[in-house]
N, C-alpha and C positions, 0 to 999 in steps of 0.2 A: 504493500500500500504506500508504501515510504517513495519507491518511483514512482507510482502513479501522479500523487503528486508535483512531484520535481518535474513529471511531462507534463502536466497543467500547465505548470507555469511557463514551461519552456514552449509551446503551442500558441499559449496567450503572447508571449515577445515575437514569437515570429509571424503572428497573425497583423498584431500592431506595426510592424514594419511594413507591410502592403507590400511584400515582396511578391515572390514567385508563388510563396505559401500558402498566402491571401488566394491568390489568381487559381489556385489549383485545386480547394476545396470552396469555389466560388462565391469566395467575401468579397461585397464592392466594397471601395471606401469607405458610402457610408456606412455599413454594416461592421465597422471594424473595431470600434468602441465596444457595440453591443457584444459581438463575438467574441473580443478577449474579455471581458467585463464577466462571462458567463463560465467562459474556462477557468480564471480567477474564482469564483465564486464557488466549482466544482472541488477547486483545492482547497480552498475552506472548508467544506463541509467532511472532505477526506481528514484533515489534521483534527477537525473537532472530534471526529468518530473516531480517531485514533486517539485523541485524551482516554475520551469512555474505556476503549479495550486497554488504555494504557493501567485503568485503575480499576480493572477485574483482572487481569492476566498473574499479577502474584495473590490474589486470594483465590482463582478459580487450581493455582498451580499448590499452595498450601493445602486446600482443600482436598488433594490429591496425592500430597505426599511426594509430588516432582521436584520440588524446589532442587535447586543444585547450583552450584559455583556458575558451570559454565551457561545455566541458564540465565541467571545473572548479567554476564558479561554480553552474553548473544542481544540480549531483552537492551541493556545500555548501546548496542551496534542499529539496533532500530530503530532506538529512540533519536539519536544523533541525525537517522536520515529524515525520520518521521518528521520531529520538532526542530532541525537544527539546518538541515540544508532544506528543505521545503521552504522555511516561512525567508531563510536567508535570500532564495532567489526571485520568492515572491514578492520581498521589498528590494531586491534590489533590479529586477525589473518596473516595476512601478513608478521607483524614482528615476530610473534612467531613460526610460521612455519620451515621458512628455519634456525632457529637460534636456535633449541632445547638443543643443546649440551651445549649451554651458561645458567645454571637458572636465574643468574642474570640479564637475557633480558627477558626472562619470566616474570619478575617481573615487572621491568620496562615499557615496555609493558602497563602490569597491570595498573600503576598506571598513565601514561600517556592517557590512555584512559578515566579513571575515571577522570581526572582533564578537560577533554576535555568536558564530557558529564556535569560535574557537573557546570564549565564555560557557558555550552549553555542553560540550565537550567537557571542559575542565571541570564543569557543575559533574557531569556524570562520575567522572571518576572520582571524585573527592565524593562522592554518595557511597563508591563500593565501597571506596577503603573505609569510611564510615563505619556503614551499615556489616562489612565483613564479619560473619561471625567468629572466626578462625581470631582476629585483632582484637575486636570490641565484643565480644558475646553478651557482657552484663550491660553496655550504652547501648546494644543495639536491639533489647529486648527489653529496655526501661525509657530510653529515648522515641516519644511518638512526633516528633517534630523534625521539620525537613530545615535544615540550616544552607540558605539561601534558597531563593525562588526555583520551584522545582521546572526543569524546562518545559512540560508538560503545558504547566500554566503561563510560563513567558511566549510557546509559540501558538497556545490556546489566546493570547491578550492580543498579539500583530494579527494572529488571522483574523480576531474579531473586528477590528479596528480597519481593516482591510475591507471586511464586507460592509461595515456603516459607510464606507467612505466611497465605496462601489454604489451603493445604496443612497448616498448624498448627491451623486456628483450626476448631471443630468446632460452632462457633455464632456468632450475632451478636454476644453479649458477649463471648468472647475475641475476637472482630476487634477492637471495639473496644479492646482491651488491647496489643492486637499492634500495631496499625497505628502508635501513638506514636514506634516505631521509623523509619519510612519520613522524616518530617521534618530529622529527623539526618543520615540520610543520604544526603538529597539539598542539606543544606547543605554535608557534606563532599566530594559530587563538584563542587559547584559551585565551591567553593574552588582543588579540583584541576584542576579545567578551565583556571582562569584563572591557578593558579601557574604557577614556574618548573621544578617536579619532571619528570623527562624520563621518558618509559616506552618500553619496547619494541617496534618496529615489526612486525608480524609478514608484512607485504604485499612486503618482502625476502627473507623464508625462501626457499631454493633447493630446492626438493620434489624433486628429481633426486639429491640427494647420497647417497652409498649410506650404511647402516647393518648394524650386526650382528644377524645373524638374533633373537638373545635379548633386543636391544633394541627391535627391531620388535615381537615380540610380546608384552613389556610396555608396548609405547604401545597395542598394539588390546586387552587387558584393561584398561588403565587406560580408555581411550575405553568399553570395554562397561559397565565398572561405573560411568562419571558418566551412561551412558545410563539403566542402568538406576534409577540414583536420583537422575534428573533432577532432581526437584523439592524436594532439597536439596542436593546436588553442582555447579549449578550457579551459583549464589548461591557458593557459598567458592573457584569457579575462578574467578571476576571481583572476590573479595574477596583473592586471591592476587595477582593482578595489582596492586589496588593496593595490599597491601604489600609488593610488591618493589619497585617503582617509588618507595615511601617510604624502606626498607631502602636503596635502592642510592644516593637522595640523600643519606640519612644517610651514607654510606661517602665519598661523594666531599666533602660539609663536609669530615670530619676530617682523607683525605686532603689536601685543601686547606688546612687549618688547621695540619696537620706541615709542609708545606712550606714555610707562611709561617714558622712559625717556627724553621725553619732555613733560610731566606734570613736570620732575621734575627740568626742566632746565626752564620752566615758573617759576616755584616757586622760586626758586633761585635766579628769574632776580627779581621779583618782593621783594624778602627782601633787595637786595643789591640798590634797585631802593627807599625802605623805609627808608633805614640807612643814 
């Protein structure tokens, strides 16, 4: 699913080019927005459907008693193409597009994407070694928190942001106007890949726990109404995520910062209490 992808988007660049491409599966001009716009949109909904299997595949594999090293390793080789070269070529076609006349956004571009993909990589490995039981057995069976943004949900944020913006833009000149946004914010998940901010694990939630009838059925209205406005509802429930996961680092500094400083206002009391 990881190529299927990466051919989306590589279909939708040479579609927008009105090459030979264009001419041979008979896209006029102006049919060229709408035609890459829809292959774009194809990839989106591949990477979002690979979040979902990405957050059944180790409980359906525990479930089962398959878990193993090299599943492990295999499961972080998918992930990289899934979430890390898909949503790379899909921003960095986007912005290169509409903005050819500029080289130095070419480049940029470039190198933005590669710091993206090389961020999510680096996020995956620093998860095994982590999560290794063989290293950590007692952190990685008492730790339910992903420390930094797990790429799952940085390439689940670009593609959703992708499609609002597919979904905003009612011609080629506003894409181009829109799209200056995608580069932003694929520098700030890259950042969060690779910090220390911890996020929420949701591959622990216990789906057997009962609830109150009127709780239940404001999660399946809340669920009906992001369904039905997919295509901007889902962009601010992965823009949620990350600022709670920002919100909640900010909380625990300052809790940290009260404590030190009264450890050091004990300390203090207690020399002036020996003097």
């Amino acid at each position: 699913m990881g190529s299927c992808r990466s051919i989306r988007c590589i279909q939708a660049r040479l579609i927008t080019d009105s090459g030979d491409y264009a001419v041979q599966h008979g896209i006029s001009t102006g049919d060229v927005l709408h035609a890459s716009s829809a292959l774009y949109t194809q990839a989106v909904w591949l990477i979002l459907a690979a979040v979902v299997f990405d957050s059944l595949d180790g409980r359906l594999a525990r479930m089962g008693g398959r878990t193993s090293l090299f599943g492990a390793e295999f499961d972080s080789l998918a992930d990289v193409v899934s979430f890390g070269v898909a949503p790379a070529l899909m921003v960095f076609f986007l912005i290169l597009t509409p903005r050819e006349e500029y080289p130095w956004f070419r480049e940029l571009g470039w190198i933005i994407a590669f710091v993206y993909l090389l961020c999510g990589a680096v996020r995956l490995a620093r998860f095994n070694v982590i999560t290794n039981p063989l290293l950590h057995r007692a952190e990685a069976e008492s730790n339910k928190d992903f420390i930094g943004m797990p790429i799952p949900a940085a390439a689940g944020t670009v593609a959703t942001l992708v499609l609002l913006l597919l979904n905003l833009a009612d011609s080629a000149r506003e894409l181009r106007q829109l799209t200056i946004a995608l580069p932003l914010l694929l520098i700030l998940v890259s950042f969060l890949m690779v910090s220390g901010v911890r996020y929420p694990s949701f591959k622990q939630v216990n789906w057997e726990t009962k609830t109150r009838f009127r709780s239940f059925v404001g999660v399946i209205i809340l669920v009906v109404m992001v369904w039905r406005w997919r295509e901007v509802a889902f962009f601010f429930v992965f823009l949620a995520y990350i600022g709670y996961g920002l919100f909640a680092h900010y909380q625990r500094g300052v809790r940290h910062a009260q404590m030190r400083a009264l450890r050091r206002k004990v300390v203090k009391m207690k020399q002036e209490s020996s003097e």
